[in-house]
SEVOGU-896313 format. One record per residue (C-alpha): residue in three letters; x, y, z. Coordinates in steps of 0.001 Angstrom, whole numbers, padded with zeros to 6 digits, always signed. Layout:
<pts>
ALAXYZ
...
</pts>
This chain:
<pts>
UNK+004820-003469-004297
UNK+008490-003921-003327
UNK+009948-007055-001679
UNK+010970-005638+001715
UNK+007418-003526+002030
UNK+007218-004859+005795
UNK+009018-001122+006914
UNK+009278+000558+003923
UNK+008141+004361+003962
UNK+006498+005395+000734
UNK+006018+009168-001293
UNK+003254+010053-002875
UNK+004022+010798-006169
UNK+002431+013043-009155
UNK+002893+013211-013107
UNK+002041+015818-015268
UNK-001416+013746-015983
UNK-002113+014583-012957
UNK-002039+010899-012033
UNK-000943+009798-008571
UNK+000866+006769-007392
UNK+003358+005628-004486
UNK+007305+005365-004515
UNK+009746+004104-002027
UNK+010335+007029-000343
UNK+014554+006137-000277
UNK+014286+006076-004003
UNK+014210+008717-006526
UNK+010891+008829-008675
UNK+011024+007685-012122
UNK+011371+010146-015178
UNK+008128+012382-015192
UNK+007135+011792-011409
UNK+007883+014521-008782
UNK+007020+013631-005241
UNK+004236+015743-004118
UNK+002655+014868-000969
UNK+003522+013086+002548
UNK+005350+010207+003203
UNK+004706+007215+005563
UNK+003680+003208+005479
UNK+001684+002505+001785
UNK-001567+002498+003542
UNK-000994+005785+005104
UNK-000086+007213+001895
UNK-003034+005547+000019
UNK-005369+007592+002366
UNK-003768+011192+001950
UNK-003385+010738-001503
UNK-006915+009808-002038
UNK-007362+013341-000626
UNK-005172+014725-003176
UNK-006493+013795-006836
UNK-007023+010649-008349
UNK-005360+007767-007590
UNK-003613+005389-010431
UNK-001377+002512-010666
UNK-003151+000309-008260
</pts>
């Protein structure tokens, strides 16, 4: 995803698709994403956001 990804705590994030994806949690999300759901390593987040609708961006 990002270059440093070795640390790097991610957001789930949500449009208003209702599509989901993962952002650096230090970063603000792009226009049209609002973060939504927990934050933690990019696998982590993967997981719980499968749990939370469908997952895009992958």
């Amino acid at each position: 995803m990002f270059d440093d990804d070795g640390d790097r705590r991610y957001a789930v994030v949500r449009n208003q698709e209702q599509q989901y994806s993962l952002w650096p949690a230090d970063r603000q999300p792009p226009a049209g994403w609002e973060a939504t759901g927990p934050v933690g390593p990019a696998a982590s987040a993967w997981t719980t956001s499968a749990r939370c609708g469908p997952i895009c961006g992958r």
